[in-house]
C-alpha positions as CSV (number, residue, x, y, z in Angstrom):
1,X,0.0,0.0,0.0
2,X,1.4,3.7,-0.3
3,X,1.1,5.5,2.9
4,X,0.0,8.8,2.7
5,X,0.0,11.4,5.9
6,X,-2.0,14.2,5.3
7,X,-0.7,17.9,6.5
8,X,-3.4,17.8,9.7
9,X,-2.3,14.3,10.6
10,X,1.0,15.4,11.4
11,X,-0.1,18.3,12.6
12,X,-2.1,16.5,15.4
13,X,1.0,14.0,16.0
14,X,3.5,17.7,16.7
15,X,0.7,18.7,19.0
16,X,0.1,15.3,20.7
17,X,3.4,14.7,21.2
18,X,4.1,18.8,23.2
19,X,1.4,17.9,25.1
20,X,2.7,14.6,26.6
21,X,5.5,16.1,26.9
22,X,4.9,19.2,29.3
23,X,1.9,17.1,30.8
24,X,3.3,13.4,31.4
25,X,6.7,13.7,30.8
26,X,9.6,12.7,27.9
27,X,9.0,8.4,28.4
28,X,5.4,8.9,28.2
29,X,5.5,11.5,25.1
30,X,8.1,8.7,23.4
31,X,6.0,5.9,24.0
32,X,3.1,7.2,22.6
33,X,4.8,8.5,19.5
34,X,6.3,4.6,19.2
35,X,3.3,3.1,19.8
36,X,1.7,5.7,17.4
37,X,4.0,4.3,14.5
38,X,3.6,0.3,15.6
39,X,-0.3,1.1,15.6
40,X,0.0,2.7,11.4
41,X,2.9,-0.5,10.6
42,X,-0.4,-2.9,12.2
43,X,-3.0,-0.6,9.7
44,X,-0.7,-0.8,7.1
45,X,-0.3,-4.9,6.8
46,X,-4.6,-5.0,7.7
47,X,-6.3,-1.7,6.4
48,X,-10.1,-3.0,6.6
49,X,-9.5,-3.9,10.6
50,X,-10.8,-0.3,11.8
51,X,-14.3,0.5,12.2
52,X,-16.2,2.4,9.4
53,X,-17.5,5.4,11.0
54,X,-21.0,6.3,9.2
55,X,-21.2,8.2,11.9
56,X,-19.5,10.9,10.5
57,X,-19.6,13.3,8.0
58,X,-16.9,11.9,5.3
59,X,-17.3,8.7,3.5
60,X,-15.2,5.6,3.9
61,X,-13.6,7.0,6.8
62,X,-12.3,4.0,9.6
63,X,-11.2,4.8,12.4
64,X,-8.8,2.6,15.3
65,X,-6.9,3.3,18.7
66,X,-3.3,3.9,19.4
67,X,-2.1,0.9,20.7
68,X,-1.4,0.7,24.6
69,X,-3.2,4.4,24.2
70,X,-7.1,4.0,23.4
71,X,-7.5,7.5,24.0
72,X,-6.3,9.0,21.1
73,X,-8.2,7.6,17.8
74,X,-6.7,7.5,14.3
75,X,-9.0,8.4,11.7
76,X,-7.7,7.1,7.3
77,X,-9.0,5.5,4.6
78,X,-8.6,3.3,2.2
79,X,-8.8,4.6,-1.5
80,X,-7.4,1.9,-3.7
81,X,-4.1,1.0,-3.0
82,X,-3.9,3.9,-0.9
83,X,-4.1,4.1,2.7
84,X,-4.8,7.9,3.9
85,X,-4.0,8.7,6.9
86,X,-6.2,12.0,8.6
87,X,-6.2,12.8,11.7
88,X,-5.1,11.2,15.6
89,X,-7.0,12.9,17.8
90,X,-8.0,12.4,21.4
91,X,-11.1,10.9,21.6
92,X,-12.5,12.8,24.2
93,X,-13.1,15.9,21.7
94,X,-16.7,16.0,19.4
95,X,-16.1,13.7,16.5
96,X,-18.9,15.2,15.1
97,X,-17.1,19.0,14.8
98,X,-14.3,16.6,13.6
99,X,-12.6,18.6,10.1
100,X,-11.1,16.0,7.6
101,X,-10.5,16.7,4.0
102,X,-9.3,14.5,1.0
């Protein structure tokens, strides 16, 4: 598959990242960025494994949890042999004032 990462999504990894940083500390913000990457390798080899979220407002988005950290969500796609990735966001926030774009 190619692996895209659109501008947002690493946006939202930069701002992850600060935050666990100044709130939890360097192991904690380095963990999550490795488990982060091990989560899109696992999306990568099985693409169709996330849940398709009709739920919002952007077709044939899925969406799955950072491994070891369930709290943040990774929303992609799938577009032929494309796998998009959008956003990881804390999934805690509205989903439904959630802002992806193609």
């Amino acid at each position: 598959m190619n692996l895209t990462y659109r501008p947002e999504f690493l946006e939202d990894v930069a701002r992850e990242e600060f935050y666990l940083l100044e709130h939890a500390g360097a192991e904690i913000a380095d963990a999550w960025h490795e488990a982060l990457w091990e989560t899109l390798g696992f999306l990568n080899g099985t693409p169709l494994a996330g849940r398709a979220r009709m739920d919002l407002k952007f077709p044939g988005i899925r969406s799955w949890r950072v491994t070891h950290f369930e709290r943040w969500i990774i929303f992609y796609g799938v577009r032929g042999d494309d796998l998009i990735f959008y956003r990881v966001v804390s999934g805690t926030m509205n989903l439904q004032a959630l802002k992806l774009k193609e």
